[in-house]
Structures are given as structure tokens and as C-alpha cells.
GUBAVO-381929 format. One record per atom (N, C-alpha, C, O): residue number from 1; chain; x, y, z. Coordinates in steps of 0.05 Angstrom, whole numbers, plus 5000, padded with zeros to 4 digits. Atoms other than C-alpha are relative to their C-alpha. Layout:
BEGIN
+-----+--------+------+------+------+
! num ! cadena !   px !   py !   pz !
+-----+--------+------+------+------+
! NUM !      A !    X !    Y !    Z !
...
+-----+--------+------+------+------+
This chain:
BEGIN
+-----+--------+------+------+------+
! num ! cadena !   px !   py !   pz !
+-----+--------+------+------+------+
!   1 !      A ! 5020 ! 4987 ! 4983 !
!   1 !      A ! 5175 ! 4703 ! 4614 !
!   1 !      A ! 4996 ! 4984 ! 5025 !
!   1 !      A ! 4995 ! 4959 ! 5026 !
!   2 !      A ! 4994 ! 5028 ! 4979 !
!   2 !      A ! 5174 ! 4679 ! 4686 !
!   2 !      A ! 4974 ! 5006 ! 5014 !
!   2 !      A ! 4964 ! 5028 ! 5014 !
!   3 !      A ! 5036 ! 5006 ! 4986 !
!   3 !      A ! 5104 ! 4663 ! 4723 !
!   3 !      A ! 5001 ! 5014 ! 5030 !
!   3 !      A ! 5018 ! 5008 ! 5048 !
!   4 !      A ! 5001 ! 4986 ! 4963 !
!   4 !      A ! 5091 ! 4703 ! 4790 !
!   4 !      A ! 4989 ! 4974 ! 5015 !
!   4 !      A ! 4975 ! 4955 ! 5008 !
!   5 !      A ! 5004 ! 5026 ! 4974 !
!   5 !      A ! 5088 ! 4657 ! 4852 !
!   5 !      A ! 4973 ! 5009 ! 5008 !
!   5 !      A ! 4966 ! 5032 ! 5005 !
!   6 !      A ! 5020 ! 4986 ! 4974 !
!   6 !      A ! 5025 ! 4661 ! 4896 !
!   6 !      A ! 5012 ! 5017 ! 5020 !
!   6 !      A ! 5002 ! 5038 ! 5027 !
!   7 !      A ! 4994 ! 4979 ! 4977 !
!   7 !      A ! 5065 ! 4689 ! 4947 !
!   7 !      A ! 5004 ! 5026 ! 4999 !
!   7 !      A ! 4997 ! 5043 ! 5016 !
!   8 !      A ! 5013 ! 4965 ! 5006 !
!   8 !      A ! 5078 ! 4756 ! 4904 !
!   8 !      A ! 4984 ! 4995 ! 4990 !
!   8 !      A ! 4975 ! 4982 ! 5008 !
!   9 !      A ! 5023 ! 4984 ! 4993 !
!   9 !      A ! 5018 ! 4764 ! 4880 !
!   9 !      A ! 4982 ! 4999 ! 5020 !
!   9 !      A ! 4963 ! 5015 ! 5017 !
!  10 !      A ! 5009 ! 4987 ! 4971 !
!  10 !      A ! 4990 ! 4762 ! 4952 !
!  10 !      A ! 5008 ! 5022 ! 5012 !
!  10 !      A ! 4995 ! 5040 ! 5023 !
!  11 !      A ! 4987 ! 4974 ! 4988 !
!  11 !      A ! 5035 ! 4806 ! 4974 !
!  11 !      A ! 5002 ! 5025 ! 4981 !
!  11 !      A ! 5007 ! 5048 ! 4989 !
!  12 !      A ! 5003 ! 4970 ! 5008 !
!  12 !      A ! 5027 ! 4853 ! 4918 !
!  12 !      A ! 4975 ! 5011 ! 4997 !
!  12 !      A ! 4971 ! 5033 ! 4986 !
!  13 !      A ! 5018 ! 4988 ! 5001 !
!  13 !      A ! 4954 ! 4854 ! 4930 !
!  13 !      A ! 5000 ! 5005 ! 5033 !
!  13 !      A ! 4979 ! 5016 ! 5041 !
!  14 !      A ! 4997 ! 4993 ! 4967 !
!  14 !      A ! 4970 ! 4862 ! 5009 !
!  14 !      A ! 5008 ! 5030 ! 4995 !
!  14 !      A ! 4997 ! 5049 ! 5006 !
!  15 !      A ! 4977 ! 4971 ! 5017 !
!  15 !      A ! 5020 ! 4922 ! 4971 !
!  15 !      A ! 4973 ! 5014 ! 5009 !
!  15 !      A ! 4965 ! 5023 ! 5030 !
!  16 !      A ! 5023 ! 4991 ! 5007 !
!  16 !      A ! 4957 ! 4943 ! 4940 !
!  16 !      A ! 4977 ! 5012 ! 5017 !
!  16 !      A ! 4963 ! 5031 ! 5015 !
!  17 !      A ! 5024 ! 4998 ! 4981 !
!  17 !      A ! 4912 ! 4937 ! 4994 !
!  17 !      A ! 5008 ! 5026 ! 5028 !
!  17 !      A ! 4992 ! 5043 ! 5034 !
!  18 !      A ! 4990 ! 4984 ! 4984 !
!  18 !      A ! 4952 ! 4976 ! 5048 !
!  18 !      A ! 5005 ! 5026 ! 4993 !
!  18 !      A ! 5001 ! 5045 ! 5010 !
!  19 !      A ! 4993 ! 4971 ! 5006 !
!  19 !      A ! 4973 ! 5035 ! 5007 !
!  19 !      A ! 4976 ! 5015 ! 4994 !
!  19 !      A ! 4978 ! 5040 ! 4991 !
!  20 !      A ! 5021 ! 4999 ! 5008 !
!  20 !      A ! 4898 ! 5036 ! 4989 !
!  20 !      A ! 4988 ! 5020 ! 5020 !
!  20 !      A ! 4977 ! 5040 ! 5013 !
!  21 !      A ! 5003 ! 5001 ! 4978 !
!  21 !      A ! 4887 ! 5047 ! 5063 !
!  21 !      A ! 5020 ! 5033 ! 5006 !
!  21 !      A ! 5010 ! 5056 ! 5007 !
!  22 !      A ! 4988 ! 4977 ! 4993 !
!  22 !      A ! 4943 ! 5095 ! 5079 !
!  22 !      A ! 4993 ! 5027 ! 4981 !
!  22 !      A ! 4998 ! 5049 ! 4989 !
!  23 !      A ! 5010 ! 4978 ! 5018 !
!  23 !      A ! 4917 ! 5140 ! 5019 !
!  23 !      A ! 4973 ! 5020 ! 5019 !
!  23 !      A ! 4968 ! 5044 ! 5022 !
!  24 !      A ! 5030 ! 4996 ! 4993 !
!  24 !      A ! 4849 ! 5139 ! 5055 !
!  24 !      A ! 5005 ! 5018 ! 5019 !
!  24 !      A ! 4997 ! 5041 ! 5021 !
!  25 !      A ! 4998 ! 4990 ! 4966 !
!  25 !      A ! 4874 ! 5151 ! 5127 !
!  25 !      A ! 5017 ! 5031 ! 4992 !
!  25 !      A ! 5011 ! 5051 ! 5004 !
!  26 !      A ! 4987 ! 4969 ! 5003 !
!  26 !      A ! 4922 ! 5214 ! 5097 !
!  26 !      A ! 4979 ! 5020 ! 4988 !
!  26 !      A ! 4980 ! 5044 ! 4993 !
!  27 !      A ! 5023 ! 4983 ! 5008 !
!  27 !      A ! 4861 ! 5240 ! 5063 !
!  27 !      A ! 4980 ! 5013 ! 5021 !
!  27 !      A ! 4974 ! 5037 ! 5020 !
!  28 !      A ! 5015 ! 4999 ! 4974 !
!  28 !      A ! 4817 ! 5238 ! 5125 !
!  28 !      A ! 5017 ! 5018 ! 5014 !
!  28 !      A ! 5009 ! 5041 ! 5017 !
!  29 !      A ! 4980 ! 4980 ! 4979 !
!  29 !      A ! 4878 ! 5267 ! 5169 !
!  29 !      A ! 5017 ! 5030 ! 4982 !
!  29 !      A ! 5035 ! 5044 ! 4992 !
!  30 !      A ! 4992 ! 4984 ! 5016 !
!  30 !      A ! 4891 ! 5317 ! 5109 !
!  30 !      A ! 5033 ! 5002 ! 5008 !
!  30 !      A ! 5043 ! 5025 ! 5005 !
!  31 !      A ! 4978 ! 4990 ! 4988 !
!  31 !      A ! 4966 ! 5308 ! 5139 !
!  31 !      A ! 5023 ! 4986 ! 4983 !
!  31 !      A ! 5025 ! 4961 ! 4986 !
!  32 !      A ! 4970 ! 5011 ! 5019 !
!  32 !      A ! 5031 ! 5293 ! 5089 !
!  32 !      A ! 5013 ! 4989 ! 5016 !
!  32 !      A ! 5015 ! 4965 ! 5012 !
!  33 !      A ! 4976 ! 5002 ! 4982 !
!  33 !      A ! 5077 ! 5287 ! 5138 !
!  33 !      A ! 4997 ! 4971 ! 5012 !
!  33 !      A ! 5016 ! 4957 ! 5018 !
!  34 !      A ! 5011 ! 5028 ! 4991 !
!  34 !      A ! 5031 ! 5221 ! 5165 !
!  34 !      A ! 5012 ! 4987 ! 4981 !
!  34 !      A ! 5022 ! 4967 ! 4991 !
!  35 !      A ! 5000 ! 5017 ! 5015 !
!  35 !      A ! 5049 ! 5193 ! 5098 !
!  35 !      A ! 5028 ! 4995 ! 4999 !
!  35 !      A ! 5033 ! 4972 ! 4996 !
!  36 !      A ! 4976 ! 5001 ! 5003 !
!  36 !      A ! 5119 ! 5200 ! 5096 !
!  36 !      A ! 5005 ! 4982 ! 5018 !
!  36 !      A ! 5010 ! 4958 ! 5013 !
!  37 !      A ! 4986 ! 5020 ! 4986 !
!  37 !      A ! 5134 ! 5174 ! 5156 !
!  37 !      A ! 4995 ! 4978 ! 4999 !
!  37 !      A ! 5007 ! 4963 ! 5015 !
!  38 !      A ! 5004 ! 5028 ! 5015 !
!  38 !      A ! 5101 ! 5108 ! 5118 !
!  38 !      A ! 5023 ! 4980 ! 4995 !
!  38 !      A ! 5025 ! 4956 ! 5001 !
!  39 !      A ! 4994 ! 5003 ! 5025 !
!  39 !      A ! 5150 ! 5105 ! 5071 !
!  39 !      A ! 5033 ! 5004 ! 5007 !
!  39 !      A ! 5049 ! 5003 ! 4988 !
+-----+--------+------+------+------+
């Protein structure tokens, strides 16, 4: 079993934190098409 670095799990709570964000902002802008072009 191998130990996560600090560096991912920062970056998978950055992950976390951003997609958190773009959920919010596509909800607000009711618009799919915003999300895609995310991704």
C-alpha cells in the first residue's frame, strides 16, 4: 500500500475544491455547455 504525497492530496483537494466551484457556477448559469467546455 503506498502513502499519498502532500502534493496529491493538495491537489486532489484543489481537484475537489474547483469542481465544487464549477458545479456551483453551472448551477447559477443553468448552462451545460459552460461545463463541458471545463472538461
Amino acid at each position: 500500500m503506498r502513502w499519498n504525497s502532500p502534493h496529491e492530496l493538495r491537489s486532489r483537494k484543489n481537484q475537489h475544491f474547483y469542481i465544487s466551484i464549477i458545479k456551483t457556477s453551472a448551477k447559477k448559469s443553468l448552462n451545460a455547455n459552460y461545463v463541458q467546455t471545463l472538461f
